[in-house]
MARDO-164749 format. One record per residue: residue number from 1; residue in three letters; x, y, z of N, C-alpha, C in turn. Coordinates in nm, 4 decimals. Example, Ala and Ser with C-alpha at 12.3 -4.5 7.8 and 13.67 -1.06 7.14 Angstrom:
// residues 2
REC  num  residuo      n.xx      n.yy      n.zz     ca.xx     ca.yy     ca.zz      c.xx      c.yy      c.zz
REC    1      Ala    1.3190   -0.5690    0.7800    1.2300   -0.4500    0.7800    1.3200   -0.3300    0.7800
REC    2      Ser    1.2850   -0.2250    0.7080    1.3670   -0.1060    0.7140    1.2900    0.0030    0.7870
// end
This chain:
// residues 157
REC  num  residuo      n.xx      n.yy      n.zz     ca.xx     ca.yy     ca.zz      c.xx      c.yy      c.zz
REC    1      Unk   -2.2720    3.8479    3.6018   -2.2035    3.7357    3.6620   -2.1366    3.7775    3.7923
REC    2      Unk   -2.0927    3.6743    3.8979   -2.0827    3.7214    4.0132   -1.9129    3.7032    4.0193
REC    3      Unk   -1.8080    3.7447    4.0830   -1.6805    3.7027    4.0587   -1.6376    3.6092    4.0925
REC    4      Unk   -1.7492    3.5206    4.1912   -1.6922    3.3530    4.1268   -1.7028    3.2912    4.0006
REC    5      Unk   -1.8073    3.3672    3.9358   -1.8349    3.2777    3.7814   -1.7803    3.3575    3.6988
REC    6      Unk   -1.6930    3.4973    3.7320   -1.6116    3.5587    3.6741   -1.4574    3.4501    3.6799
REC    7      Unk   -1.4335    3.4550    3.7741   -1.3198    3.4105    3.8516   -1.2616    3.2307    3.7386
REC    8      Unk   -1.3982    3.1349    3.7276   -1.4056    3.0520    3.6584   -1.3784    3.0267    3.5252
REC    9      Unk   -1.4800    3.1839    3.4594   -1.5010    3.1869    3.3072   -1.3293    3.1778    3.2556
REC   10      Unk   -1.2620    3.2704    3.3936   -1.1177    3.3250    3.3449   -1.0579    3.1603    3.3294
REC   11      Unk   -1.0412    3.0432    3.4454   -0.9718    2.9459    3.4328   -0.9886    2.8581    3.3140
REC   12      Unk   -1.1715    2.8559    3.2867   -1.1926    2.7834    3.1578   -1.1164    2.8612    3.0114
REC   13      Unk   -1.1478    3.0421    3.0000   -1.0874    2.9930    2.8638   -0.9315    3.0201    2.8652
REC   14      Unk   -0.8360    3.0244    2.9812   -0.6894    2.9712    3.0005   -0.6470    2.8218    2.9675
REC   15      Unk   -0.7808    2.7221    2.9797   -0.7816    2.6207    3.0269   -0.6676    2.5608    3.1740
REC   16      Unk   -0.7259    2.6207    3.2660   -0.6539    2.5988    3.3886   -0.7001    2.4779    3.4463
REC   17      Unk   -0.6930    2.3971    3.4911   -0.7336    2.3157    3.5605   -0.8049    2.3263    3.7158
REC   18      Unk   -0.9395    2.3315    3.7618   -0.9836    2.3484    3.8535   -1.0859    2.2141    3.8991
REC   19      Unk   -1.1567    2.2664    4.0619   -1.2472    2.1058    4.1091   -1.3520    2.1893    4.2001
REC   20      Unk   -1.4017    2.1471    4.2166   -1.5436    2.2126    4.3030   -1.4569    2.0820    4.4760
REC   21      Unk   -1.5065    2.2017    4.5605   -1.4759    2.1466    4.6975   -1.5895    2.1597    4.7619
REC   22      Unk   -1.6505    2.0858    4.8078   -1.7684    2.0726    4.8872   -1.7172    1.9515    5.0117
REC   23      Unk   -1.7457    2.0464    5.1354   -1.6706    2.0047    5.2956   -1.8030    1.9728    5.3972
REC   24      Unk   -1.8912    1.9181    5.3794   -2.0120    1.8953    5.4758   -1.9413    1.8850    5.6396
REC   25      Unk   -1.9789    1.9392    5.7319   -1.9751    1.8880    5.8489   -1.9770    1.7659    5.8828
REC   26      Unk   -1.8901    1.7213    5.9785   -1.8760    1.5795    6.0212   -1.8611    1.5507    6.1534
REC   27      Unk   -1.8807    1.6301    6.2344   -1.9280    1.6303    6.3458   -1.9557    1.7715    6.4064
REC   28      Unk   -2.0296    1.7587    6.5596   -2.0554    1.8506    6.6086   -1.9302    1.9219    6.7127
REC   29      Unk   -1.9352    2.0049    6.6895   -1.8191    2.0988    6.7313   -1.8256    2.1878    6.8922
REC   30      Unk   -1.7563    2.1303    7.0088   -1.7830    2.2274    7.1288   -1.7058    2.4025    7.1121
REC   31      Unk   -1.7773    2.4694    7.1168   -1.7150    2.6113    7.1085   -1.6841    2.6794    7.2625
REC   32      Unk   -1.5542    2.6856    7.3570   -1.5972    2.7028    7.4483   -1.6072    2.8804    7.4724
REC   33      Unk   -1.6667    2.9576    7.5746   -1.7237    3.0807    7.5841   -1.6211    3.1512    7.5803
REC   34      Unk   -1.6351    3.2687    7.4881   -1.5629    3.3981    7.4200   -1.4165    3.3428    7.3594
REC   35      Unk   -1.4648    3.2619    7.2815   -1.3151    3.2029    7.1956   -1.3764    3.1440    7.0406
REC   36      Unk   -1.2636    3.0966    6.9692   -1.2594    3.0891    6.8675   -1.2244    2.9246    6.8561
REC   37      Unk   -1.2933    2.8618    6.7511   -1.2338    2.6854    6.7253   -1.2139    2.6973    6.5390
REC   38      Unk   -1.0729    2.6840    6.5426   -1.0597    2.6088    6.4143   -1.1264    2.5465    6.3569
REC   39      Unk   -1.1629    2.5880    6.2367   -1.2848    2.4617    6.2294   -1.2207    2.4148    5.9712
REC   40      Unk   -1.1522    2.4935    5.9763   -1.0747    2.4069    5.7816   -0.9836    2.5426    5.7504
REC   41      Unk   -0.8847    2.4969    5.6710   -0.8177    2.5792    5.6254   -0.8184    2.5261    5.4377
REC   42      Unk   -0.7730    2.5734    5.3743   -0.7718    2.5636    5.2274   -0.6156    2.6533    5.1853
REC   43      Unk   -0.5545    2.5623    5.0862   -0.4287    2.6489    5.0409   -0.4423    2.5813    4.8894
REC   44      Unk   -0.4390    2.7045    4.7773   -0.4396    2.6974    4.6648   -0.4336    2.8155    4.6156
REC   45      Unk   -0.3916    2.8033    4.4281   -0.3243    2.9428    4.4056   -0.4665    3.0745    4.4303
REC   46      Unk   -0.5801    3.0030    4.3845   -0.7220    3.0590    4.3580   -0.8370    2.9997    4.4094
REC   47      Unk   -0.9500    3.0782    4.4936   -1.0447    3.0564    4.4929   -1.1633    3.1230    4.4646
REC   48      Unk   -1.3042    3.0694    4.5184   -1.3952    3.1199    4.5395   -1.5033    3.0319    4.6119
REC   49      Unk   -1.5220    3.1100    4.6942   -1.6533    3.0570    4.8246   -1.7435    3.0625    4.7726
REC   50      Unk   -1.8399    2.9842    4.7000   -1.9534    2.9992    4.6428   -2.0845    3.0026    4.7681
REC   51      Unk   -2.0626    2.9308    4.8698   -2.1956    2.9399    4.9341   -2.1152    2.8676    5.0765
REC   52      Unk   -2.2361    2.9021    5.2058   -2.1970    2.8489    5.3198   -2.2906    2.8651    5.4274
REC   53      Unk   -2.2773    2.7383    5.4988   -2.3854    2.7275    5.5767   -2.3470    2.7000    5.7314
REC   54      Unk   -2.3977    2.7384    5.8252   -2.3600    2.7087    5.9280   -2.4611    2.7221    6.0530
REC   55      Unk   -2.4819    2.5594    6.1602   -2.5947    2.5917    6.2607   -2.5519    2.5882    6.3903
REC   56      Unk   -2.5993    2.6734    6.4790   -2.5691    2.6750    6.6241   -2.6493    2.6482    6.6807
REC   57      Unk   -2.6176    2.6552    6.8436   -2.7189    2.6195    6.9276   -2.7453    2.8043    7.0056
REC   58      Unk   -2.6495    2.8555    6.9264   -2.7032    2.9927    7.0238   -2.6770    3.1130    6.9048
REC   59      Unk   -2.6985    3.2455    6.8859   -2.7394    3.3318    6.8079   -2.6045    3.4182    6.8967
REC   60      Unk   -2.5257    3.3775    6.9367   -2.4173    3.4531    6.9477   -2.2755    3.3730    6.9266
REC   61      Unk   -2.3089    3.3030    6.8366   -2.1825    3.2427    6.7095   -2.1720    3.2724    6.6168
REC   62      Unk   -2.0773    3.2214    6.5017   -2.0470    3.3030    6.3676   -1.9419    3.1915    6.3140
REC   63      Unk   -1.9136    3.2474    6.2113   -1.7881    3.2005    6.1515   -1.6957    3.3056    6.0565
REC   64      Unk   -1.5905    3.2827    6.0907   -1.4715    3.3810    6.0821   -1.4236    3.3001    5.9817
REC   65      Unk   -1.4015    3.4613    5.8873   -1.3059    3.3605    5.7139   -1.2167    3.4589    5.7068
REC   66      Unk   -1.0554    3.4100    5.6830   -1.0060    3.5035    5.7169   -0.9092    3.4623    5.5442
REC   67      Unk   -0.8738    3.5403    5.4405   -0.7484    3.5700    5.3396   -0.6596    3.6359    5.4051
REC   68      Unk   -0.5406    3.6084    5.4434   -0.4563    3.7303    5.4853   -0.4370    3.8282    5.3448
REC   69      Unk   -0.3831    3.6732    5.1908   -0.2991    3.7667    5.1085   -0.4175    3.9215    5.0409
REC   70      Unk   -0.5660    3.9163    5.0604   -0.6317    3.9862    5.0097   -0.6898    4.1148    5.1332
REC   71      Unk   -0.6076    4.0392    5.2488   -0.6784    4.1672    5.3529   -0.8141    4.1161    5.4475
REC   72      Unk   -0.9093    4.0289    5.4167   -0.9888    3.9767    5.4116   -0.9900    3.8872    5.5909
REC   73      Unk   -1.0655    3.9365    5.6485   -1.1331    3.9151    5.8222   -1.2091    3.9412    5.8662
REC   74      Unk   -1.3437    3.8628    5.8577   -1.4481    3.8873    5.8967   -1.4603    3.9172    6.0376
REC   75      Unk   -1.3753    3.8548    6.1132   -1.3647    3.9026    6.2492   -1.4780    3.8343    6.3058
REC   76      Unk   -1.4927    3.8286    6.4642   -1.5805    3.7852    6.5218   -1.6979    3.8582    6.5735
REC   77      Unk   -1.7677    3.9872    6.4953   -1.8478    4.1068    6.5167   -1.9641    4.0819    6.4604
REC   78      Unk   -1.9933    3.9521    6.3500   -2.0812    3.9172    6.2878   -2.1519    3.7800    6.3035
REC   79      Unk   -2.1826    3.7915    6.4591   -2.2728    3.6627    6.5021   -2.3906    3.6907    6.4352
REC   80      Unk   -2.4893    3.5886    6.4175   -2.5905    3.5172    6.4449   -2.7100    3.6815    6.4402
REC   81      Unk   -2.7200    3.7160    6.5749   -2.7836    3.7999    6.6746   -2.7120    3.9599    6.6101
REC   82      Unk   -2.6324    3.9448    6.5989   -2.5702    4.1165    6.5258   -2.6440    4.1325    6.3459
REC   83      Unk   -2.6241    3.9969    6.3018   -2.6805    3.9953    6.1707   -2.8167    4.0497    6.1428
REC   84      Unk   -2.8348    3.9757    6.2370   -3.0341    4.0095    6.2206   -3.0231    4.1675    6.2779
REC   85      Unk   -2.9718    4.1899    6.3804   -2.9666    4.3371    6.4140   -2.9657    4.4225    6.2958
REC   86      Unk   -2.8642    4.3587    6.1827   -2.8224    4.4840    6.0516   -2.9469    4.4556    5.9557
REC   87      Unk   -3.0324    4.3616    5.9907   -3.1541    4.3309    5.9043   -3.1183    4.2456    5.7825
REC   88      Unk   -3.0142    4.1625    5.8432   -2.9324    4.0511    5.7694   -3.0596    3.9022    5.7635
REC   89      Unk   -3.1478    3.9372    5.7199   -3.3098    3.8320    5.7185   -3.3482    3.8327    5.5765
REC   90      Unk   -3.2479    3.9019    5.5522   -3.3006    3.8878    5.3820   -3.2265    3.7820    5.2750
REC   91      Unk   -3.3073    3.6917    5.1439   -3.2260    3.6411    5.1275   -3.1421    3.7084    5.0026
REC   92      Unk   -3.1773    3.8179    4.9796   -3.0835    3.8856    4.8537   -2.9511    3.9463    4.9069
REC   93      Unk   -2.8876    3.9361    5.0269   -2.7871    4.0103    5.0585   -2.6625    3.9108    5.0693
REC   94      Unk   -2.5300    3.9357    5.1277   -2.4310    3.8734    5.0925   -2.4519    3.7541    5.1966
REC   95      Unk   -2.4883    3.7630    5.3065   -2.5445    3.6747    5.3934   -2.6674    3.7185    5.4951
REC   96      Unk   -2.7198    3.5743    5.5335   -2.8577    3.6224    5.6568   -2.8504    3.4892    5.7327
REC   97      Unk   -2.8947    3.5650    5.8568   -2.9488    3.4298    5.9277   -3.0940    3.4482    5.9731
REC   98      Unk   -3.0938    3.2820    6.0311   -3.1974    3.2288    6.0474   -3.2455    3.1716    6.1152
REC   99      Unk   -3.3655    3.2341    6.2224   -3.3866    3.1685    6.3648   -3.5201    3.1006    6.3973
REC  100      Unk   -3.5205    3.0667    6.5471   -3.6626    2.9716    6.5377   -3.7611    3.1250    6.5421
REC  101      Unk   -3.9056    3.1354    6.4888   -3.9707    3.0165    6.4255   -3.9275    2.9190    6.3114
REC  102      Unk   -3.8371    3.0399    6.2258   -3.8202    2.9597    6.0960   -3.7266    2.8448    6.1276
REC  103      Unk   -3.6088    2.8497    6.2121   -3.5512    2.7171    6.2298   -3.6501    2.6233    6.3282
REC  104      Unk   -3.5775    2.5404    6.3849   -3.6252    2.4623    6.4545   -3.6047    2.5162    6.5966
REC  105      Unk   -3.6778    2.4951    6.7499   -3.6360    2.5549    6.8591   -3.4494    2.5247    6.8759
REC  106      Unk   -3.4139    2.6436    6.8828   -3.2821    2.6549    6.9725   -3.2080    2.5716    6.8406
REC  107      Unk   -3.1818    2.6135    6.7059   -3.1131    2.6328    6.6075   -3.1305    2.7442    6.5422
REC  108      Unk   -2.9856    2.8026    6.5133   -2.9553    2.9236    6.4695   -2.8782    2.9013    6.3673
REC  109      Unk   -2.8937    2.9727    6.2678   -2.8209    2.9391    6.1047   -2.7929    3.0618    6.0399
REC  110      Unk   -2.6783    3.0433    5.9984   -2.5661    3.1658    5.9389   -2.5228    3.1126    5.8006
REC  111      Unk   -2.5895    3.1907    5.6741   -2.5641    3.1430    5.5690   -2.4980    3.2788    5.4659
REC  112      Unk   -2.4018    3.1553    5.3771   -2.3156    3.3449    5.3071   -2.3966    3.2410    5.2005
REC  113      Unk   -2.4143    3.3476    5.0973   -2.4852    3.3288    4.9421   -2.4450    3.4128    4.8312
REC  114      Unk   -2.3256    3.5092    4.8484   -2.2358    3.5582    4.7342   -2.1152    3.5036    4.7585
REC  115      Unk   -2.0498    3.4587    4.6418   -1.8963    3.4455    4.6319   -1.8217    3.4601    4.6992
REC  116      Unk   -1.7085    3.4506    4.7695   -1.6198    3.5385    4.7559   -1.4337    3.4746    4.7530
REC  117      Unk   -1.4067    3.5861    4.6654   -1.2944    3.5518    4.5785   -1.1751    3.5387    4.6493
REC  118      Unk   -1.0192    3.4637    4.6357   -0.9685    3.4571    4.7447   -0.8408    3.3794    4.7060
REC  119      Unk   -0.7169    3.4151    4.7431   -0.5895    3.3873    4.6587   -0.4778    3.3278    4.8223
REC  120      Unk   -0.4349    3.1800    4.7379   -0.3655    3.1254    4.8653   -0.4247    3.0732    4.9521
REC  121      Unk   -0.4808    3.0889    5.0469   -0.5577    3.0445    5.1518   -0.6984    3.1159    5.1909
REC  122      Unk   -0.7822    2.9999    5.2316   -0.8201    3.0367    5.3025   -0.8972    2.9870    5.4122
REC  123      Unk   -0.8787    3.0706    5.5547   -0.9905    2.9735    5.6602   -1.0986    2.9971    5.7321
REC  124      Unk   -1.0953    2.9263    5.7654   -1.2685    2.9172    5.8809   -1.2772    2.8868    5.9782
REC  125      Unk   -1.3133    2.9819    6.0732   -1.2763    2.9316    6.2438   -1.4335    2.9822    6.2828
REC  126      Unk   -1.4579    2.8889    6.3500   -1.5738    2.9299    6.4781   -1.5615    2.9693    6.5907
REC  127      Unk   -1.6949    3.0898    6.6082   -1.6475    3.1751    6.7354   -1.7844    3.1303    6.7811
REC  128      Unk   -1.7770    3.2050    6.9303   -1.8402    3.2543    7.0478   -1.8328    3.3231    7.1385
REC  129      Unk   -1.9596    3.4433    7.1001   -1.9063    3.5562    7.1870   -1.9585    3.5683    7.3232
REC  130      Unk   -2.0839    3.4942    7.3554   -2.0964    3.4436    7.5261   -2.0344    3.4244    7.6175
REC  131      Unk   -2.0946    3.3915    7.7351   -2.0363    3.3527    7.8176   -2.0001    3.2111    7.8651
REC  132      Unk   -2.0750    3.1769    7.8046   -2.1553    3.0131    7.8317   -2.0502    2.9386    7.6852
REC  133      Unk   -2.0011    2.8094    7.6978   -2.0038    2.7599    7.5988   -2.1046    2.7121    7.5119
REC  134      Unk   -2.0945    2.6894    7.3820   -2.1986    2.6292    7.2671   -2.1370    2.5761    7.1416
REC  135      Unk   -2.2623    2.4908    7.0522   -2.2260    2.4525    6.9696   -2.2470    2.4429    6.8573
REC  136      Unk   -2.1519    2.4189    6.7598   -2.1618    2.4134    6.5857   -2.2267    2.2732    6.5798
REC  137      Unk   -2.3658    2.2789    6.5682   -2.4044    2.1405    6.5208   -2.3963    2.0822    6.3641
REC  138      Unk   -2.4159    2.1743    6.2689   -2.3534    2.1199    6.1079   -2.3676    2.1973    6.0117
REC  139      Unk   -2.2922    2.2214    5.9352   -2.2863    2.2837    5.8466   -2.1874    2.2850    5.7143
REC  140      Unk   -2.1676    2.3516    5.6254   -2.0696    2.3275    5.5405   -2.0295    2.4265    5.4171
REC  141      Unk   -2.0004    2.4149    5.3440   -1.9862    2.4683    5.2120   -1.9261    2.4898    5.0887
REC  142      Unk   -1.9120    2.5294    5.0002   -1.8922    2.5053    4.8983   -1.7955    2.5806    4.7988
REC  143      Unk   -1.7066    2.5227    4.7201   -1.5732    2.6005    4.7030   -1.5182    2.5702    4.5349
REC  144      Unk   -1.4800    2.6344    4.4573   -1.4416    2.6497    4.3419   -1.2721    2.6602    4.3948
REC  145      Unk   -1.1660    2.6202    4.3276   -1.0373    2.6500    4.3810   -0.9569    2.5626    4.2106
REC  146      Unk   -0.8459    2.6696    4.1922   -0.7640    2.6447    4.0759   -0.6849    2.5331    4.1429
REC  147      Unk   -0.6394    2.4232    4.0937   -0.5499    2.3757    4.0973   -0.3751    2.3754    4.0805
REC  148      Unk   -0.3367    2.4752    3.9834   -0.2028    2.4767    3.9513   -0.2226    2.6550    3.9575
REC  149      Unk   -0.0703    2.7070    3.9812   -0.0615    2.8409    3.9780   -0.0895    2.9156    3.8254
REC  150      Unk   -0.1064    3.0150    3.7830   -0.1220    3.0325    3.6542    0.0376    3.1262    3.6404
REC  151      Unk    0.0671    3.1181    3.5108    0.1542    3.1570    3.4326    0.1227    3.3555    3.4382
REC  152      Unk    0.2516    3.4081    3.4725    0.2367    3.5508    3.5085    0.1278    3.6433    3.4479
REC  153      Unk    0.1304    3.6149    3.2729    0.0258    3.6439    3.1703   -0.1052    3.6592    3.1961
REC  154      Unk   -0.1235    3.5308    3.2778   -0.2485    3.5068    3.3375   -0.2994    3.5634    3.4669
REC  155      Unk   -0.2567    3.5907    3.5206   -0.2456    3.5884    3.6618   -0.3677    3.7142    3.7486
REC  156      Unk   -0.4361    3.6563    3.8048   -0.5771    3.7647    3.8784   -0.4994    3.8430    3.9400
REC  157      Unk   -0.4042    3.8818    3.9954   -0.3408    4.0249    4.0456   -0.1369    4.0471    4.0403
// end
């Protein structure tokens, strides 16, 4: 099991109360060159990122998830174009992207596909490390998050 469906098994047999968050894109987003755009924040006692998707118009964007309380900053070092560099094309790894041929011309796609676990907050900002501005045309993803704090007994750390 992965430690989101770890993370879960724990709330079900506490019986904690939890909700699945799923945030689709709702519009297209201007990113302007070598900066960062806010793009959701999340505050709750517990989570987990189950999956995430994200498309550009250029292979030198990304998205930045940052936990402070766990340490947790992806930083802006993991565009698009660096991914594939690490041979991030695969789909068994924690994330890959995905360019034309397989996308469509001049869409670029950045997808995470493991968990990840995450206490208090957490957010998501879009970067660009160009020169040129560009853009987040849509994307989204998907979120497990406790509802109420748990009782000390209980408690993931």
């Amino acid at each position: 099991m992965s430690a989101g469906e770890n993370l879960v098994t724990s709330w079900l047999e506490n019986r904690l109360p939890w909700k699945w968050v799923y945030a689709p894109s709702k519009a297209i987003i201007t990113i302007p060159a070598d900066s960062e755009v806010e793009y959701s924040e999340h505050l709750h006692p517990e989570g987990a990122l189950m999956q995430g998707v994200a498309a550009f118009d250029s292979p030198f964007c990304g998205i930045r998830v940052r936990c402070d309380s766990l340490g947790l900053d992806t930083g802006t070092t993991q565009t698009i174009s660096n991914t594939l560099l690490g041979g991030g094309s695969r789909v068994n790894i924690v994330a890959w992207a995905s360019v034309p041929p397989i996308t469509g011309a001049g869409i670029y796609v950045y997808q995470l596909v493991r968990p990840v676990v995450w206490i208090d907050k957490i957010e998501f900002t879009l970067f660009n490390t160009d020169s040129l501005p560009h853009r987040f045309l849509s994307g989204g993803y998907a979120m497990k998050v406790l509802l109420e704090r748990r009782v000390r007994e209980e408690a993931l750390v």
